[in-house]
C-alpha positions as CSV (number, residue, x, y, z in Angstrom):
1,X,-62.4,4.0,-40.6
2,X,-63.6,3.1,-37.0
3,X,-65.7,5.2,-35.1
4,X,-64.8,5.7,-31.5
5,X,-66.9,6.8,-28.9
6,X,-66.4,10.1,-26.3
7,X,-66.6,8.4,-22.8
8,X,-65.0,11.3,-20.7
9,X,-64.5,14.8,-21.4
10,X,-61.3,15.9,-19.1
11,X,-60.9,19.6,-18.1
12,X,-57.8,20.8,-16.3
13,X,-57.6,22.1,-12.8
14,X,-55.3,24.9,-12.1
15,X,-51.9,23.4,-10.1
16,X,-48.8,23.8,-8.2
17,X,-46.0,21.7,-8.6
18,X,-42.4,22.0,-8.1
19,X,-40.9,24.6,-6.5
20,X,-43.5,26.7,-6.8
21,X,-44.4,26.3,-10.8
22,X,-47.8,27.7,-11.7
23,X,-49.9,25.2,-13.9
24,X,-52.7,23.3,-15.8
25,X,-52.8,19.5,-14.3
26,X,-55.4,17.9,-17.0
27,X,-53.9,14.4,-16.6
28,X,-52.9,13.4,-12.9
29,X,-54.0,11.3,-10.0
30,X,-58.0,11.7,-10.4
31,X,-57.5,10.3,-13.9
32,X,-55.1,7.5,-13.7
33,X,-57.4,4.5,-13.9
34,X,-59.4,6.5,-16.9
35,X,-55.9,7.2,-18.6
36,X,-53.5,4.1,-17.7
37,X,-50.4,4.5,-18.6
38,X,-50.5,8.2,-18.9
39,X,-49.5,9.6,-15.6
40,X,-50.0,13.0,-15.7
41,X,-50.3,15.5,-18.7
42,X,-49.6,19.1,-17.7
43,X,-50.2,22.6,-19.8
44,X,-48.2,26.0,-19.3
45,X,-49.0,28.9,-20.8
46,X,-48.1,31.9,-18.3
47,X,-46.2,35.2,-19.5
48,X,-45.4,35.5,-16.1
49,X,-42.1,34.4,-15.3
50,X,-42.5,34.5,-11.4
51,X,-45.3,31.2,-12.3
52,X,-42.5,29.1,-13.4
53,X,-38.5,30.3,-12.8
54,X,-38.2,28.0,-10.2
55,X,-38.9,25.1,-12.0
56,X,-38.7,21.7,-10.8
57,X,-35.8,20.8,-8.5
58,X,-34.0,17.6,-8.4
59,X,-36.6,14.7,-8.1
60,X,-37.0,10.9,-9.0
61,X,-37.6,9.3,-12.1
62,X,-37.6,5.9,-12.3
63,X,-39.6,3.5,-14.9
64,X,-41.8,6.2,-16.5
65,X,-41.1,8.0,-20.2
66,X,-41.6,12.0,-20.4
67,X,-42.3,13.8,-23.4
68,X,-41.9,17.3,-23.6
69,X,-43.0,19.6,-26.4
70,X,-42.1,23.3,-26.1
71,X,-44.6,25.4,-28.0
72,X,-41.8,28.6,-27.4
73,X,-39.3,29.5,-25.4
74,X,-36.6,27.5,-23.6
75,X,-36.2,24.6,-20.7
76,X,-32.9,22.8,-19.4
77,X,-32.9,19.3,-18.0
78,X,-30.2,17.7,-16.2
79,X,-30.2,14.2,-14.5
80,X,-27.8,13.1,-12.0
81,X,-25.9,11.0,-14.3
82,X,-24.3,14.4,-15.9
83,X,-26.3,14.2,-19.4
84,X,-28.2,17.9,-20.1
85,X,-30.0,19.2,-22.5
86,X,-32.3,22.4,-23.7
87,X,-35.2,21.8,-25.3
88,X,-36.0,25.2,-27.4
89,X,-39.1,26.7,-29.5
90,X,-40.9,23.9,-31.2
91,X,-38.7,21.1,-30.2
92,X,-39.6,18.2,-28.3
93,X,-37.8,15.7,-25.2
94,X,-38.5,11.9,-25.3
95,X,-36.8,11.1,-21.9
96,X,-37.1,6.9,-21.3
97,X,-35.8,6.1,-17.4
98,X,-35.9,2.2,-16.6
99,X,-33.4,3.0,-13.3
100,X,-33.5,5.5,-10.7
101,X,-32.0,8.7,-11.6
102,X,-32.3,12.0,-10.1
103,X,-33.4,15.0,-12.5
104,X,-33.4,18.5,-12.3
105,X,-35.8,21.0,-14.7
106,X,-35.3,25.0,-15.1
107,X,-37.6,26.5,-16.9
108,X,-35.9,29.8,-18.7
109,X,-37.3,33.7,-18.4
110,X,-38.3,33.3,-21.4
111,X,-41.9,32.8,-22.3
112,X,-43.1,29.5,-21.8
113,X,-45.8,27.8,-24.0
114,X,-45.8,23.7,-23.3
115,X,-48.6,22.8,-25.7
116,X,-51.3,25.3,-27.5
């Protein structure tokens, strides 16, 4: 097997995006041209429900792919073409947008874990 090399050790800054959504941006605009075509990579791990209940309100997505992966608890997506969908403990969201589309994300009071 091939050896690769470390170049770059990344550590997350603390964040607000959203509406107000408490998080850990490890992946985002200071890492793009290290990290092309990730765009951004984003942790949550807060107990707190007032650091994410206002989720993400209705914003653009247009030619990017999402993944999601809930570690536990529960999140709702809606776009603007009508399709929804929860994504619950241990489940994961592979969303592919080519067009422009408008999408909405709620994060539940439940506790939210997106990646260990």
């Amino acid at each position: 097997m091939r050896q690769r090399k470390v170049t770059r050790i990344v550590r997350g800054r603390n964040a607000v995006d959203g509406a107000g959504v408490r998080l850990r941006r490890i992946l985002g605009d200071r890492t793009i041209q290290d990290f092309d075509p990730f765009l951004m990579l984003d942790g949550f791990d807060s107990t707190n429900p007032q650091d994410y209940i206002k989720g993400f309100p209705w914003h653009p997505h247009r030619g990017i792919e999402t993944v999601t992966y809930l570690v536990s608890g529960t999140m709702a997506h809606e776009d603007s073409l009508g399709n929804k969908g929860v994504i619950r403990s241990m489940g994961c969201q592979w969303m592919t947008r080519s067009q422009a589309m408008i999408l909405i994300s709620i994060l539940f009071f439940t506790n939210i874990r997106l990646f260990p």
